[in-house]
C-alpha positions as CSV (number, residue, x, y, z in Angstrom):
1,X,-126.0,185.5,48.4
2,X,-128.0,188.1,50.3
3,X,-126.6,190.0,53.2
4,X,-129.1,189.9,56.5
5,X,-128.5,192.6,59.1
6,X,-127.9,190.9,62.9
7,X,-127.6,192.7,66.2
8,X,-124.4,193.6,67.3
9,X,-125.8,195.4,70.3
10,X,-127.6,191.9,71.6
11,X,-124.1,190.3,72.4
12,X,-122.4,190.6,75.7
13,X,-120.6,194.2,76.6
14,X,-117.2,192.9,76.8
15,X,-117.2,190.9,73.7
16,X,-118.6,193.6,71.4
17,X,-115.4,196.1,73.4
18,X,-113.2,193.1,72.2
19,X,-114.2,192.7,68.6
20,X,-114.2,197.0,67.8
21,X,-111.0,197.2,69.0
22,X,-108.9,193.8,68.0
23,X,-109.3,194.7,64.6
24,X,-106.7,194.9,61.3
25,X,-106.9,197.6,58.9
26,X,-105.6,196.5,55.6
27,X,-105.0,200.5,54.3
28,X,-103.0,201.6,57.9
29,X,-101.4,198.1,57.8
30,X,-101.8,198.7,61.6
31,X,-103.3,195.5,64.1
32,X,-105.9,196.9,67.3
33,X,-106.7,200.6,66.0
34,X,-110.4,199.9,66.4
35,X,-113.7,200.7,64.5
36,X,-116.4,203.1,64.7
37,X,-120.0,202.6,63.5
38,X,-119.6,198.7,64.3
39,X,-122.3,196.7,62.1
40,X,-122.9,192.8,62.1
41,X,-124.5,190.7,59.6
42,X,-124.8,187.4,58.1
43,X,-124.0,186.5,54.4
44,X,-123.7,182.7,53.1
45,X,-123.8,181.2,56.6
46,X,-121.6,183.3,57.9
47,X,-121.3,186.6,60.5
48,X,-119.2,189.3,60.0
49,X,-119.0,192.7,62.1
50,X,-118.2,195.9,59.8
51,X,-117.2,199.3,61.0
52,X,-114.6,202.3,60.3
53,X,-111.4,202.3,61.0
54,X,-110.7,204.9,63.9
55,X,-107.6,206.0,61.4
56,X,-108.1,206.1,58.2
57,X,-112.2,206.1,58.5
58,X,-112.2,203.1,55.5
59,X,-114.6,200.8,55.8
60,X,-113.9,197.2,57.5
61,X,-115.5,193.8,57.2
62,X,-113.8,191.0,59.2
63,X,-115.4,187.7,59.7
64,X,-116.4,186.5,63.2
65,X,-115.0,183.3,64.3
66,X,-116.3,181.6,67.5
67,X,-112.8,180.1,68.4
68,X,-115.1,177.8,70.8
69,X,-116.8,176.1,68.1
70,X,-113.6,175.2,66.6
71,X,-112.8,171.8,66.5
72,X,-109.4,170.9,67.2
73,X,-106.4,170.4,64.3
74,X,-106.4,166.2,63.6
């Protein structure tokens, strides 16, 4: 698999506010504490946005989810 950088910066304001801070840090077991140093790539088809936690400083990767391409539960 091999990782291609994206740009976070090229998405709308509000949604790049609303993915650093609704995050989860696994080490501060802690939901919304926000990352620093937000990156966003691509890796087997799919996009994920990695940053620091604001806490800790560990690094997080989450994977991003359009919940509007979704299809709904059958």
């Amino acid at each position: 698999m091999s990782r291609t950088e994206r740009d976070f910066y090229r998405r709308d304001e509000s949604e790049r506010a609303w993915m650093i801070e609704n995050t989860w840090c696994g080490a501060c077991r802690l939901p919304d504490l926000g990352i620093d140093e937000p990156r966003e790539f691509e890796d087997d088809g799919r996009i994920y946005l990695e940053g620091r936690c604001r806490i800790c400083r560990r690094v997080l990767t989450s994977e991003v989810v359009d919940q509007r391409e979704r299809s709904p539960a059958a």
